[in-house]
C-alpha positions as CSV (number, residue, x, y, z in Angstrom):
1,X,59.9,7.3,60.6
2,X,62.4,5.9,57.8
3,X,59.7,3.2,57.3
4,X,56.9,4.9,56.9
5,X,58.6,7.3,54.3
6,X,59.8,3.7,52.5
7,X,56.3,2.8,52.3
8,X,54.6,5.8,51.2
9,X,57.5,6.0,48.7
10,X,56.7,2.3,47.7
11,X,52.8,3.1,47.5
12,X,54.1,6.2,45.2
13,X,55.5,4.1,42.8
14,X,53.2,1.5,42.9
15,X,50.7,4.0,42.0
16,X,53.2,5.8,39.2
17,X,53.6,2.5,37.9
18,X,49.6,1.6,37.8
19,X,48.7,4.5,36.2
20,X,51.2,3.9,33.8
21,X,49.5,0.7,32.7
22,X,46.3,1.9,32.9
23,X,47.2,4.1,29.7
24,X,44.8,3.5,26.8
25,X,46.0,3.4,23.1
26,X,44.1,2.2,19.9
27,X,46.6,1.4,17.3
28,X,45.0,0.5,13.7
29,X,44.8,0.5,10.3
30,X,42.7,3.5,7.8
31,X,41.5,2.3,6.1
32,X,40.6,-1.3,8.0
33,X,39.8,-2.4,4.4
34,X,40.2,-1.8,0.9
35,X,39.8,-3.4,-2.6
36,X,42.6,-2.7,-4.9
37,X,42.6,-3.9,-8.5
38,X,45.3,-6.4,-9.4
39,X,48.9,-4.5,-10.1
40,X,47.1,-1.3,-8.3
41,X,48.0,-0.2,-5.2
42,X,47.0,0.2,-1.6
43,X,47.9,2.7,1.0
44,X,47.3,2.2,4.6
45,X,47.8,4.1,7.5
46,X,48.9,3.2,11.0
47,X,46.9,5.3,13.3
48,X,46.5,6.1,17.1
49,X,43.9,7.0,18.8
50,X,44.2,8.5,22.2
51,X,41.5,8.0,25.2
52,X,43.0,10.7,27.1
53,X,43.8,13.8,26.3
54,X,47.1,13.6,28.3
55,X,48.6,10.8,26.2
56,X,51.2,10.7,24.0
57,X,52.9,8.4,21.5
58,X,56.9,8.9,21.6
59,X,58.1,5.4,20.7
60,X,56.9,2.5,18.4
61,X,57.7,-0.5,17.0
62,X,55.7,-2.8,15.1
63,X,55.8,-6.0,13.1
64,X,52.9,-5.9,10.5
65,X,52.0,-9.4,9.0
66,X,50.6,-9.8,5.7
67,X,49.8,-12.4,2.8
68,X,53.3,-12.3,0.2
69,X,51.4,-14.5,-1.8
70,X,48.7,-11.6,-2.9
71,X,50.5,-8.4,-1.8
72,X,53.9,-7.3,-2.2
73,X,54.9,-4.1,0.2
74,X,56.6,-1.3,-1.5
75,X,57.3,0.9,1.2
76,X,57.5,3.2,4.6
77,X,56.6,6.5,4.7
78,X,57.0,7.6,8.4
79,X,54.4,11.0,9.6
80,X,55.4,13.7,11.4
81,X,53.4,13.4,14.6
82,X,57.0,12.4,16.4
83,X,58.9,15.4,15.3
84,X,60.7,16.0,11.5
85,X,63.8,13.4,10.8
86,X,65.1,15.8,8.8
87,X,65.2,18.3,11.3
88,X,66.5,15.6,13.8
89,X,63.7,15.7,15.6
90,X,63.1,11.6,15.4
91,X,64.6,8.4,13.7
92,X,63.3,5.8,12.2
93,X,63.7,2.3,10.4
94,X,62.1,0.1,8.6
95,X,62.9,-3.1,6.7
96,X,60.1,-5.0,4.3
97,X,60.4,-8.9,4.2
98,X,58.1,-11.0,2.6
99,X,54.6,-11.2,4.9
100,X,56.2,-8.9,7.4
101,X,57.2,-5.5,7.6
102,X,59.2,-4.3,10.5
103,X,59.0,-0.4,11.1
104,X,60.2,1.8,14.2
105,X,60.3,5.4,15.3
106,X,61.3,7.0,18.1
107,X,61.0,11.2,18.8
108,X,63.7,12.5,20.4
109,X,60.9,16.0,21.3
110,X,60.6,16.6,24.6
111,X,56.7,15.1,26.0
112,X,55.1,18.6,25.9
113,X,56.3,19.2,22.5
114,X,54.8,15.6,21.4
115,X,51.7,16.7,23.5
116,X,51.3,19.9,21.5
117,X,52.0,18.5,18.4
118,X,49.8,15.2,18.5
119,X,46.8,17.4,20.4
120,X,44.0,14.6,21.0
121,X,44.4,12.4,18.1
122,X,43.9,10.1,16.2
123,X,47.5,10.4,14.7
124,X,49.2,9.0,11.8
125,X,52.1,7.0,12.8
126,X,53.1,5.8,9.3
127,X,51.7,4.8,5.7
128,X,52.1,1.8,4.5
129,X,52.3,0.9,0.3
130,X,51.3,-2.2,-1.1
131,X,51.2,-3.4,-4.6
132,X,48.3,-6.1,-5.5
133,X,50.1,-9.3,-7.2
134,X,47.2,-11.8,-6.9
135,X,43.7,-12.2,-6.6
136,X,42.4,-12.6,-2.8
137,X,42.0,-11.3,0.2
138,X,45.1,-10.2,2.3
139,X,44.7,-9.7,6.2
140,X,47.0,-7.1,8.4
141,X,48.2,-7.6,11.2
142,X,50.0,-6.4,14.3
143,X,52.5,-9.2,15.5
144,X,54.9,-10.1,17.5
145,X,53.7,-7.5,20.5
146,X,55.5,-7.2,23.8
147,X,58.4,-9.5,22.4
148,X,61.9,-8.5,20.5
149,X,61.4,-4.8,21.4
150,X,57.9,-4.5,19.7
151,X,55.7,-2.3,21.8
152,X,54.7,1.6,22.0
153,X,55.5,4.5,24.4
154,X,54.1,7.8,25.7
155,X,54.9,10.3,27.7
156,X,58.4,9.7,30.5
157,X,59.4,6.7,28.2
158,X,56.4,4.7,29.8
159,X,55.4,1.6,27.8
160,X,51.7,1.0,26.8
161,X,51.3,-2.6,28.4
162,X,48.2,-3.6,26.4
163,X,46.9,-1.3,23.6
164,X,44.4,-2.6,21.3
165,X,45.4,-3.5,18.1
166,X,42.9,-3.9,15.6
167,X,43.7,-5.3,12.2
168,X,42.9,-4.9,9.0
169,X,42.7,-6.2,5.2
170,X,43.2,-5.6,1.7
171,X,41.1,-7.0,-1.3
172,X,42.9,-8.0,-4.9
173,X,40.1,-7.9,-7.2
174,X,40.4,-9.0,-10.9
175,X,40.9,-5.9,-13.4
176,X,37.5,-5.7,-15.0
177,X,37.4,-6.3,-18.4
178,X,36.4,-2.8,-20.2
179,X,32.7,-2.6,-21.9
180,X,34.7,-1.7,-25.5
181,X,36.1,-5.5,-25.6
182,X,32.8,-6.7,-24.2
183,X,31.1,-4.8,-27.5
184,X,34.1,-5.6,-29.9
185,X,33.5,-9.6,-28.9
186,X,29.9,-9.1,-29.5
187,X,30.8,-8.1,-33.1
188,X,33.3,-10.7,-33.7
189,X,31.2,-13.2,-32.6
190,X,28.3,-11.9,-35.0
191,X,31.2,-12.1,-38.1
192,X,31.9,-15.6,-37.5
193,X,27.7,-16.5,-37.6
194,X,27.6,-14.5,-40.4
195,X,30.1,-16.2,-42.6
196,X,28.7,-19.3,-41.5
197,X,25.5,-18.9,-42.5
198,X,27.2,-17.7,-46.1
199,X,29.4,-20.6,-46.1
200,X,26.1,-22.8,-46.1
């Protein structure tokens, strides 16, 4: 009897466990690309999207990779989809490094509050600010997954074992020169064949 209870407890977990993994999450960037003038700026989100209704996000931590030598990030600005920090309903961190930011949350809501506050997604983790330095086109990334505490959670604490991550990228484009200098080249241009033509 004590066996048979071990293994159908065993099976339970097993099958707890399974499920667990089987948990599908889309994290990304919106937009997954963008052109930016050079000294503008860019603002991406992180996003999930859910493909069950019954998922949750209620931990994260990511390392975001980027180019230093076209972009420069600015800042973190964390949603609200894990509960209000200011209502210390979540925590979070972030530090910017050159070509990497590192960024974390964690809710401290209980699952059916995340549940009734994320609905079915998508959700906006967090946005991120870049400034455009030089011309070129910058990929972003999610690095670094699975290793040095990067991963994400839903509901009971459960770690996503494999979400997708798609990536994304920002364009630096030259600042176009306006048609007024264009037109006032033009004329210059005409002044110095005129007075040439007077000079002979």
């Amino acid at each position: 009897m004590k066996k048979t209870l071990l293994i159908l407890f065993i099976l339970t977990l097993m099958g707890f466990f399974s499920s667990a993994s089987a948990l599908a999450l889309i994290i990304g960037f919106s937009p997954s690309s963008q052109t930016i003038n050079q000294g503008g700026t860019a603002l991406v989100d992180i996003t999930a999207t859910f493909e069950s209704t019954s998922e949750i996000v209620s931990a994260y931590d990511f390392d975001v990779s980027y180019d230093s030598s076209i972009l420069t990030a600015t800042s973190v600005i964390f949603g609200t989809m894990l509960g209000n920090e200011t209502l210390f309903e979540a925590s979070t961190d972030f530090n910017l490094l050159p070509g990497v930011i590192d960024l974390a949350e964690v809710s401290f809501l209980a699952d059916a509050d995340l549940a009734s506050l994320q609905g079915a997604g998508p959700i906006t983790l967090a946005t991120l600010s870049f400034s455009g330095d030089n011309f070129g086109m910058s990929s972003l990334m999610f690095i670094n997954y699975g290793s040095g505490g990067n991963d994400v959670k839903g509901a009971s604490n459960i770690q996503y074992g494999s979400p997708t991550l798609n990536g994304g990228s920002i364009t630096v484009a030259p600042v176009p020169i306006p048609a007024a200098c264009w037109l006032l080249g033009s004329g210059l241009m005409g002044l110095v064949g005129l007075r040439r033509n007077f000079q002979k």
